[in-house]
C-alpha positions in Angstrom: -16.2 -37.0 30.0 -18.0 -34.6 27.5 -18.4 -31.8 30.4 -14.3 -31.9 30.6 -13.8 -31.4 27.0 -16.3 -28.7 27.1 -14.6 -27.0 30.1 -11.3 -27.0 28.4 -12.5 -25.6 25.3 -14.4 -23.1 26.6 -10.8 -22.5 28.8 -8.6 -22.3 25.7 -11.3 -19.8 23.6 -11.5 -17.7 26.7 -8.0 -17.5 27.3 -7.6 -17.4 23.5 -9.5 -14.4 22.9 -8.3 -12.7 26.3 -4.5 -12.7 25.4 -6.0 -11.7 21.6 -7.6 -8.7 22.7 -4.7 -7.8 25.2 -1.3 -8.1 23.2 -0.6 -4.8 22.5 0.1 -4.8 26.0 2.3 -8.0 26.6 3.2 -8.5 23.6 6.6 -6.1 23.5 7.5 -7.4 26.9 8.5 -10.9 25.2 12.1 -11.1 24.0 13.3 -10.3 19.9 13.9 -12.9 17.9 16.5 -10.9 15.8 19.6 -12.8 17.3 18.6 -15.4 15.2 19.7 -13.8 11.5 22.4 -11.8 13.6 24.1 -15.4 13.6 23.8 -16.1 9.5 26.9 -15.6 8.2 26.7 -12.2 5.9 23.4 -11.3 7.1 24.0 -7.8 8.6 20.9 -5.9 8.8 22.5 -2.7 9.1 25.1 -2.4 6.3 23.1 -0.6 4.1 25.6 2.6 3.2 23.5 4.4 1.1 20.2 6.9 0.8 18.8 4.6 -1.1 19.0 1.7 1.0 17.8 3.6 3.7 14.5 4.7 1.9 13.6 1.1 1.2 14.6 -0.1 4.9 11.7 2.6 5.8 13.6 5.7 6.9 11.9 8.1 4.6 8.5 9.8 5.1 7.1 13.5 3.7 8.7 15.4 5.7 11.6 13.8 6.2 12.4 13.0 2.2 15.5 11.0 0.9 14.3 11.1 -2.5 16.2 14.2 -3.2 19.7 12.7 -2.1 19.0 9.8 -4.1 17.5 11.5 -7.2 20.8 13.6 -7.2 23.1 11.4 -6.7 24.4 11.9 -3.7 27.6 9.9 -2.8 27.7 10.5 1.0 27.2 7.2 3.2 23.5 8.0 4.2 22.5 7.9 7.8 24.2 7.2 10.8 24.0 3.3 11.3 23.7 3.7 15.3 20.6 6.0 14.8 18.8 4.1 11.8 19.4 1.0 14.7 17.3 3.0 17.1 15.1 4.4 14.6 13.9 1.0 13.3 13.8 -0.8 17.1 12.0 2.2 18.3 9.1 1.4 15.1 9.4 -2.3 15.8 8.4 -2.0 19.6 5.6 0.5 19.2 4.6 -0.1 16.4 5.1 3.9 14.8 5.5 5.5 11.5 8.9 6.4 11.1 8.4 10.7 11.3 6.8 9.3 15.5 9.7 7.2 16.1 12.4 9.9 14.8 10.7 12.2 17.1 10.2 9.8 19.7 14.1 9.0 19.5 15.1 12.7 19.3 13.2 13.3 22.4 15.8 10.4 24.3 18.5 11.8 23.0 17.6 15.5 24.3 16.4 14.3 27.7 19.7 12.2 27.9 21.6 15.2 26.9 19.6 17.5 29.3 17.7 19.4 27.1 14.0 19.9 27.8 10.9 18.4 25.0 10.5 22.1 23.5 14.1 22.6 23.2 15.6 24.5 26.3 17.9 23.1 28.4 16.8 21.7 31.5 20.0 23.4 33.6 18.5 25.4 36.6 21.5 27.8 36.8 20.5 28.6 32.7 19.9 32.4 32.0 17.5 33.1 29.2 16.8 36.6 27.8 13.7 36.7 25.4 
């Protein structure tokens, strides 16, 4: 009887310790839990319409500063709400900084647009004269 219980804990550590030191790997392939607040009444995640509520959902960094809109009152809306949904599901999954998932999401919106990684487009028939 002992040997058993000492089989199955040596199992569950092994295993333990195996899906520990491998879930960067499985870990994004398991499904979101956001659906869950999507369904609270008056819980929208992405109504913030303002710089400032963009800077404290994350989407400000050194080189990409909102500090200026917000320190001079800047009335406009903020950022587009479709991109800041990318932005932020793009840092979720991969776990970036938010400058490495701007670029990562500006580099699916060229290739999906047809435009190459260092800007030119990818169009065979395209002409260019340096």
């Amino acid at each position: 009887m002992a040997y058993l219980l000492y089989s199955i804990t040596l199992l569950v550590i092994v295993t333990g310790t195996a899906l520990y030191l491998t879930r960067s790997r499985w870990l994004p392939l398991l499904p979101s839990q956001d659906y869950v607040y999507s369904r609270i009444p008056g819980a929208r995640r992405f109504a913030s319409s303002s710089f400032e509520d963009d800077m404290e959902a994350g989407l400000s960094s050194g080189t990409f500063d909102l500090g200026a809109n917000v320190e001079g009152g800047d009335g406009r809306a903020g950022l587009d709400d479709e991109a800041k949904r990318r932005i932020l599901a793009i840092m979720k999954k991969r776990r970036l900084p938010f400058d490495d998932a701007r670029r990562v999401y500006m580099q699916q919106r060229f290739s999906a647009n047809g435009i190459a990684a260092d800007g030119r487009p990818k169009d065979p028939k395209f002409v260019s004269f340096s």
